[in-house]
C-alpha positions in Angstrom: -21.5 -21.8 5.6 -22.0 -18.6 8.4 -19.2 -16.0 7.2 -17.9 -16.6 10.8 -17.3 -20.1 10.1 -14.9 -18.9 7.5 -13.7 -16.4 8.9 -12.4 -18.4 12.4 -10.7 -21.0 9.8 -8.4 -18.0 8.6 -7.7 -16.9 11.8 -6.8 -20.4 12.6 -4.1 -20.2 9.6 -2.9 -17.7 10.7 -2.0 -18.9 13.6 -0.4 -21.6 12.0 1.7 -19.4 9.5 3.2 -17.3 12.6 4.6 -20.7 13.2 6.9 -19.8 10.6 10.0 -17.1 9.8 13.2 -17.0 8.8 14.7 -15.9 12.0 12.7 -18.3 14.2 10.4 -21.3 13.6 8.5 -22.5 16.6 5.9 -25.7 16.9 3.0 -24.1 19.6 1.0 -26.4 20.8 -1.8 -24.4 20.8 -2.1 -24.4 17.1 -4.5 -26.5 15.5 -3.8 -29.6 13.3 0.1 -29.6 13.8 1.0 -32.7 14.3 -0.8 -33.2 10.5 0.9 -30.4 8.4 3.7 -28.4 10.8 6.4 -30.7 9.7 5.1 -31.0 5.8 4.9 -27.5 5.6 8.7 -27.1 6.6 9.5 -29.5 4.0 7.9 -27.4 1.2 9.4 -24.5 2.0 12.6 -25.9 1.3 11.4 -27.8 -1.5 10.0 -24.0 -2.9 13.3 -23.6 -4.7 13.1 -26.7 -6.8 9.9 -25.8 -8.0 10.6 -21.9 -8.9 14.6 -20.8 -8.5 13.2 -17.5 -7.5 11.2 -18.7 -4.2 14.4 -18.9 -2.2 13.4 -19.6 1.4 14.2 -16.2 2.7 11.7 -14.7 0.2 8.9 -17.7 0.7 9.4 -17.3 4.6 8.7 -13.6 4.1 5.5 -14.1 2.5 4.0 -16.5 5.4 5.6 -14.1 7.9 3.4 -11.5 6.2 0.5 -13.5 5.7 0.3 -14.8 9.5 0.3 -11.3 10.5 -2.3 -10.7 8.3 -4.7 -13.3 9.0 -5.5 -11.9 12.9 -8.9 -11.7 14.0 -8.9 -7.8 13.9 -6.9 -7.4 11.1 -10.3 -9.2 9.5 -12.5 -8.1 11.5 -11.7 -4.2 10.4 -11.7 -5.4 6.6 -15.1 -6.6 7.0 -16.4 -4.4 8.8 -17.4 -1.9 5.2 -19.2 -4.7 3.7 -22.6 -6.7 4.2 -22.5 -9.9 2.7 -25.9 -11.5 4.8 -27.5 -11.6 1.0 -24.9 -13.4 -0.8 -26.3 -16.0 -3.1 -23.2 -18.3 -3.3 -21.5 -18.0 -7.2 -18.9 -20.2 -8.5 -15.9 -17.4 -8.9 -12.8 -18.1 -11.2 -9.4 -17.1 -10.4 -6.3 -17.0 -12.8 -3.5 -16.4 -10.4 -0.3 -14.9 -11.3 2.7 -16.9 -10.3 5.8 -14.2 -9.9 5.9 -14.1 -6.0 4.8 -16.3 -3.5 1.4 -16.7 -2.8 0.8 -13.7 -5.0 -2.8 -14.7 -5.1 -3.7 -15.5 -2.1 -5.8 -12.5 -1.8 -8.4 -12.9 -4.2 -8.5 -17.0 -2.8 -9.3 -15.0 0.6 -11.5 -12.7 -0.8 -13.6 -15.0 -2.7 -14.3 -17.5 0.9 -15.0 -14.7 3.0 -17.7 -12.7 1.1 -19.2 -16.5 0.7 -18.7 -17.5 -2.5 -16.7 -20.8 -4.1 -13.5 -20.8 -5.6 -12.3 -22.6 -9.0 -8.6 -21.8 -8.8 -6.0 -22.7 -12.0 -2.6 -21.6 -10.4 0.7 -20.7 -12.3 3.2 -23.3 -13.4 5.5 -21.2 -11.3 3.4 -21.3 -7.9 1.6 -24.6 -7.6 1.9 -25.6 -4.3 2.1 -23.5 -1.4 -1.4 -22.1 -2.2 -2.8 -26.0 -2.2 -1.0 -26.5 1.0 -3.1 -23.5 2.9 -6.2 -24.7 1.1 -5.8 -28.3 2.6 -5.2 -27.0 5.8 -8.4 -24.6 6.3 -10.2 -27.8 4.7 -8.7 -29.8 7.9 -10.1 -27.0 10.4 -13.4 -26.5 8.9 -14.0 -29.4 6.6 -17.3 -28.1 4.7 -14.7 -25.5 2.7 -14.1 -29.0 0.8 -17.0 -28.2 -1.1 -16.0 -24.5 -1.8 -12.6 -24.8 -3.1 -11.7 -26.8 -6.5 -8.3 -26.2 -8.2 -8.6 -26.4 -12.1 -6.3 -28.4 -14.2 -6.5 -27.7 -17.9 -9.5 -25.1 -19.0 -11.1 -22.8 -16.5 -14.9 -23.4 -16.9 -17.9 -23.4 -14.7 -17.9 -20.2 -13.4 -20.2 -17.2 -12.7 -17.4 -14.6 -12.4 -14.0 -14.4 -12.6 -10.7 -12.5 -11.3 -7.7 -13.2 -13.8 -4.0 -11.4 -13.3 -1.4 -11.6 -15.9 0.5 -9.6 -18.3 -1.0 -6.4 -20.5 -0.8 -9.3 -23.4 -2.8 -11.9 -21.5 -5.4 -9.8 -20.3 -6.3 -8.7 -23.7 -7.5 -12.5 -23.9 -8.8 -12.1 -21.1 -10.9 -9.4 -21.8 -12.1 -11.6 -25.0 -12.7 -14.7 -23.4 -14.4 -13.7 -20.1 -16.4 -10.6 -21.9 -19.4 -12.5 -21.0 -19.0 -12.5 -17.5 -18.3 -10.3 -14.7 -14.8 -10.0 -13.9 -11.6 -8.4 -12.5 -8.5 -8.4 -15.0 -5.1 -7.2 -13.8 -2.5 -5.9 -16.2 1.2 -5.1 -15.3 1.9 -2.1 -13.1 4.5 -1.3 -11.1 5.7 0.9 -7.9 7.8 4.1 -7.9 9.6 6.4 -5.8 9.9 10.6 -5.2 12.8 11.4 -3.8 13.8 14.7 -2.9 17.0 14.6 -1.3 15.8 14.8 2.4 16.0 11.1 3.0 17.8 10.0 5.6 20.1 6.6 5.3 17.2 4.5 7.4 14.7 5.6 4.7 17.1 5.0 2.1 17.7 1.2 3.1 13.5 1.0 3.1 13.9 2.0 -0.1 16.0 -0.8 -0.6 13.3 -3.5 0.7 11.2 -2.0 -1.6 13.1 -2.3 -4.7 15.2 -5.9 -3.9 12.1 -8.0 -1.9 11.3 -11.0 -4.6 14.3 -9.9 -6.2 11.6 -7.2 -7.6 9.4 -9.3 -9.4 6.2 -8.3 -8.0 4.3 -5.3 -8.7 4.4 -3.7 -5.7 8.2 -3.4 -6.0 9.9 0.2 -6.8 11.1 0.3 -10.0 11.5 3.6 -10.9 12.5 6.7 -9.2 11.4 10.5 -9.6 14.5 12.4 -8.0 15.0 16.4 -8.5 17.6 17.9 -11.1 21.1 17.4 -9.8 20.4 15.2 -7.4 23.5 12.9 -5.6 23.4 9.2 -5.8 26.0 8.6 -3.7 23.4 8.4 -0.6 21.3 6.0 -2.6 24.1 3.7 -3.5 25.4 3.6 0.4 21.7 2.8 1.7 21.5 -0.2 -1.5 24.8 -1.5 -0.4 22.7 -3.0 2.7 21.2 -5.3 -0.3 24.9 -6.7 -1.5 24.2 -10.2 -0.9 21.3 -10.2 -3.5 24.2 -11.0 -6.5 24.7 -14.6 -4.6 21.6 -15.6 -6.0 22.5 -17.3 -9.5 19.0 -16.1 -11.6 19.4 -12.8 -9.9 22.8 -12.1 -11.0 22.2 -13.9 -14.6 19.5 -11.3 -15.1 22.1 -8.6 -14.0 25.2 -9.5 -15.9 22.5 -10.1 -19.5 20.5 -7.0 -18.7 24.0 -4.5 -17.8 25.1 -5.7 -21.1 22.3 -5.2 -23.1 22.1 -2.1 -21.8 26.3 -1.4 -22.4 25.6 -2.5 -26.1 23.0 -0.1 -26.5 25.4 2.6 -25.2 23.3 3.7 -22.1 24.6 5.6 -19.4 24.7 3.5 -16.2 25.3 4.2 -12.9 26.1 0.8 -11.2 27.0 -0.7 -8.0 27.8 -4.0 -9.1 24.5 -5.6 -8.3 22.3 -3.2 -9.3 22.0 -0.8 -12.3 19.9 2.5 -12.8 19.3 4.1 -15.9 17.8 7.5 -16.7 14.6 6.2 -18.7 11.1 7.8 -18.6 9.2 4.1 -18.1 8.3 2.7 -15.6 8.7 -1.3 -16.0 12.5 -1.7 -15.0 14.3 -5.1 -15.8 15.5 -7.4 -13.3 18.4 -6.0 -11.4 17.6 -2.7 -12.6 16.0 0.3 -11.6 15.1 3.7 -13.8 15.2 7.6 -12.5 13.7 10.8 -14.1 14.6 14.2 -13.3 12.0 15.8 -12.4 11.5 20.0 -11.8 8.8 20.1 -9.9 6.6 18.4 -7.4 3.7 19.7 -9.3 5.0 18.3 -12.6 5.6 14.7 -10.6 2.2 14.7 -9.4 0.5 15.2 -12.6 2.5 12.6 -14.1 1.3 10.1 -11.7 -2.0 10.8 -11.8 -1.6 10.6 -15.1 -0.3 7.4 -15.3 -2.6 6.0 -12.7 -3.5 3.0 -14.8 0.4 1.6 -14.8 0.7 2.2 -11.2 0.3 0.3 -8.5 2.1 1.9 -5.3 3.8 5.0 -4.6 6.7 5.2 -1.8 7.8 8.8 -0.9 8.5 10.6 2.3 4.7 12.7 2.5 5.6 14.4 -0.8 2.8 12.2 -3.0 -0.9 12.1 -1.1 -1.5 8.4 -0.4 2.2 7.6 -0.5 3.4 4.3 1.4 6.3 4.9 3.5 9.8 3.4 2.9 10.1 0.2 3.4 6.3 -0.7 3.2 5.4 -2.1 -0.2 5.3 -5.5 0.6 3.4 -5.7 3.2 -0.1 -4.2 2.7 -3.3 -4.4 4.5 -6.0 -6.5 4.0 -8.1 -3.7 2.5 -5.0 -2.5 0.4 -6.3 -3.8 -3.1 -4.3 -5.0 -6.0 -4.6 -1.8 -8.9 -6.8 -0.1 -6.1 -9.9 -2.2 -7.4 -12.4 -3.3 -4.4 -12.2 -7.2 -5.0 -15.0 -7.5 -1.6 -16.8 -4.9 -3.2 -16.7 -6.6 -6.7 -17.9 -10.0 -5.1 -20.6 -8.5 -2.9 -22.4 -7.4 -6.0 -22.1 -10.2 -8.5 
């Protein structure tokens, strides 16, 4: 298949998935194959929560939202533009997808299509279906993808190369069993925050999107916070308050009464709000419902911790104090060339 072929079918999702928000949901006639998968798709979405209690509609609706606005023509055409893939031998490319957000790995199934290549995909127990859904629908615009795509049941085998996400246990199998081929493997890492006191309440409650989006279970998520010595929470707590209606969720505020008490029990100091707890801790991977601070001194000090730490991190919010910082608010909604642990998946597949 030409590139553009591909390419046209994505831009044809995304027409479809702008179909689709929380706020509004609109059938256009314009968009191709509705009257096949418009109404089914509705119907998983609210299925979603039956399948994982933490894809609440709001949170899956969030994620097509994103996606759809993703999937334009020159959103893809500028994330192409870096790459030349006219010499691509096609390669059978394996992907072990995570499953702790919605369509968490929808990326690398992207990635893996448009630089040519076909994908053997084994999904998470937790995310089996939305991903299948998409699939079948570029399959119905462009039926030759049938051919490229496979999702795996059982063992992953059959492949030439392989991109696998999980924890920093699981990729140490990983690392064993696919040390014979070329591959990706994501470990845990998470997102912080410098504060400095300057923020203003707006950037505060960005703050809060960035910590409380999938209830803060994806890695892009703030889950820790670098904030100077003395510094005054009471701004902080005022902006989170925005976030209140997060303790209606019943897993989200089981994870926050078990993890307060564990921490109480341990004889931590807290500051709480009754939804969310912080805790002075120098990691960086914060329970659910949690999030941890360090004092810091200086800048300079902050900086070289982070670069430092590079490896555990995957985004950095901040307001211009930290080079390459996202601004509040932003974390879950990165560009097409914004890569998972700031590895080039389009460069990986171009050379494999």
């Amino acid at each position: 298949m030409l590139q553009s072929e591909i390419k046209s079918s994505f831009v044809e999702l995304g027409n479809f998935l702008r179909q689709f928000s929380l706020e509004k949901i609109t059938k256009e006639t314009s968009v191709l194959q509705n009257d096949l998968f418009y109404d089914d798709f509705i119907s998983l979405i609210d299925l979603s929560q039956s399948h994982n209690g933490w894809f609440t509609p709001e949170q899956v609706y969030f994620s097509i939202q994103s996606w759809g606005n993703a999937l334009s023509e020159t959103n893809l055409n500028q994330w192409l533009s870096s790459y030349d893939f006219s010499k691509i031998v096609p390669k059978k490319v394996g992907l072990v997808l995570a499953g702790n957000i919605p369509l968490v790995g929808f990326h690398d199934f992207l990635s893996v299509l448009i630089s040519g290549h076909d994908v053997l995909v084994k999904t998470s127990s937790s995310d089996q279906h939305l991903l299948k859904f998409l699939a079948k629908y570029l399959i119905a615009i462009q039926p030759e993808l049938n051919s490229k795509i496979t999702f795996v049941e059982g063992k992953l085998e059959g492949f030439d190369a392989v991109i696998a996400t999980g924890s920093n246990n699981t990729a140490r199998y990983f690392e064993y069993y696919f040390k014979d081929k070329p591959s990706i493997i994501r470990k845990n890492r998470n997102s912080v925050a410098v504060l400095n006191g300057t923020e203003t309440h707006e950037e505060l409650v960005g703050l809060g999107e960035d910590i409380f989006r999938y209830f803060g279970l994806g890695c892009r998520n703030v889950s820790k916070l670098f904030v100077p010595k003395d510094y005054n929470f009471e701004a902080f707590f005022k902006a989170m308050f925005e976030y209140s209606e997060v303790i209606q969720y019943e897993k989200y505020a089981n994870n926050y009464d078990y993890n307060k008490a564990v921490f109480l029990m341990s004889n931590f100091e807290l500051l709480d709000n009754e939804f969310l707890t912080i805790k002075e801790d120098t990691s960086y991977s914060s329970p659910i419902s949690s999030v941890f601070y360090e004092f810091y001194d200086s800048l300079e000090e902050v900086k070289s911790r982070l670069s430092n730490d590079a490896d555990q991190i995957q985004c950095i919010v901040s307001k211009d104090l930290i080079e390459n910082s996202i601004v509040f608010g932003q974390t879950q909604q990165p560009k097409l060339w914004d890569y998972a642990d700031n590895l080039d998946t389009l460069a990986f597949l171009s050379k494999i």
